[in-house]
C-alpha positions in Angstrom: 16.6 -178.2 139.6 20.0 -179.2 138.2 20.2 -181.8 134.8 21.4 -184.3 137.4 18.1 -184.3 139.6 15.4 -184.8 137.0 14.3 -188.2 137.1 15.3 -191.1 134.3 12.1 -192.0 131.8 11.7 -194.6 130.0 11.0 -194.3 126.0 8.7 -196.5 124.2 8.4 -195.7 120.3 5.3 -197.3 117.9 6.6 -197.5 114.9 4.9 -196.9 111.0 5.0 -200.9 110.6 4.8 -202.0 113.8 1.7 -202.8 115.8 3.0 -202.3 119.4 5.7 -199.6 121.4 9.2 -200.7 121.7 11.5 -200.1 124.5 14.0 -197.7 122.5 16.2 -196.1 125.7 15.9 -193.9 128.6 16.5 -190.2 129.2 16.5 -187.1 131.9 13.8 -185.2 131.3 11.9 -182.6 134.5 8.3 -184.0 133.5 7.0 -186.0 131.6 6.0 -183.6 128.8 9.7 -182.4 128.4 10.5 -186.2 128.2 8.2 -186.6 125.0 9.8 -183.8 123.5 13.4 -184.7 124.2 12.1 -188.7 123.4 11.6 -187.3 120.0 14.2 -184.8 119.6 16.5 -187.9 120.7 14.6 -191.3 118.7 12.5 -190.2 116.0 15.1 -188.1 114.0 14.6 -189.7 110.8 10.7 -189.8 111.2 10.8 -193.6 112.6 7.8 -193.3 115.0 4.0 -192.2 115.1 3.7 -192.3 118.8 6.1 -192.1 122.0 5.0 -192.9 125.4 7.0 -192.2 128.4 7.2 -193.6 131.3 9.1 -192.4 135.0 11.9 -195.2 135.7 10.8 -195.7 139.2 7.3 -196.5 138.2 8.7 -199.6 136.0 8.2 -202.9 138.2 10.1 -205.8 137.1 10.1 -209.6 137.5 13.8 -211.1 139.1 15.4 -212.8 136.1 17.1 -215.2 138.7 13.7 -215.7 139.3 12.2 -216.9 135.8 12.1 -220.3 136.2 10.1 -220.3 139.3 7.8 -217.5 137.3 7.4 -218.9 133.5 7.6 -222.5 134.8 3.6 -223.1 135.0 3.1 -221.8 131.4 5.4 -224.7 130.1 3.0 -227.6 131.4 0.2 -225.9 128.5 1.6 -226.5 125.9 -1.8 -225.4 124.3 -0.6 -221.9 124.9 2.5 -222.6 122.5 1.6 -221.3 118.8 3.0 -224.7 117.1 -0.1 -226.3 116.8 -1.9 -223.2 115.1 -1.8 -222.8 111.0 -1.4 -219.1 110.2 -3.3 -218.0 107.0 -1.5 -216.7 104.0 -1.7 -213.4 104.3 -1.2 -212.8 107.9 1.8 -210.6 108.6 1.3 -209.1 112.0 0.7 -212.4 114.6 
């Protein structure tokens, strides 16, 4: 199987001060355990992450953008759900 025929992964890192994984890029990899290695040959170089998970391109399903309004509309009519009428604590860093 040629470098052009392995499937595209995507590469989510957690970083030391973050909480959740962030989409960092995408890669060729054969499997998926070659695409955790290259993931952090490739995106941890300087020691940024303390966990990777990878994920096969054609796995990813994604909402239209063209189609937002139609799909995020509904959450504007609660505007209970909108953090603006919350006080955070002092203290709180991670909300």
């Amino acid at each position: 199987m040629s470098n052009k025929e392995w499937p595209l992964w995507e590469v989510f890192i957690r970083s030391k001060q973050g909480l959740s994984h962030k989409h960092v890029g995408s890669l060729r990899a054969a499997d998926a355990e070659m695409a955790i290695d290259n993931a952090r040959d490739v995106y941890t170089r300087r020691s940024e992450g303390i966990s990777i998970w990878v994920v096969e391109s054609k796995l990813v399903t994604a909402s239209d953008p063209r189609e937002a309004d139609a799909l995020f509309d509904p959450a504007d009519s609660k505007v209970y759900r909108h953090p603006t009428f919350y006080d955070v604590p002092d203290g709180i860093s991670h909300m």
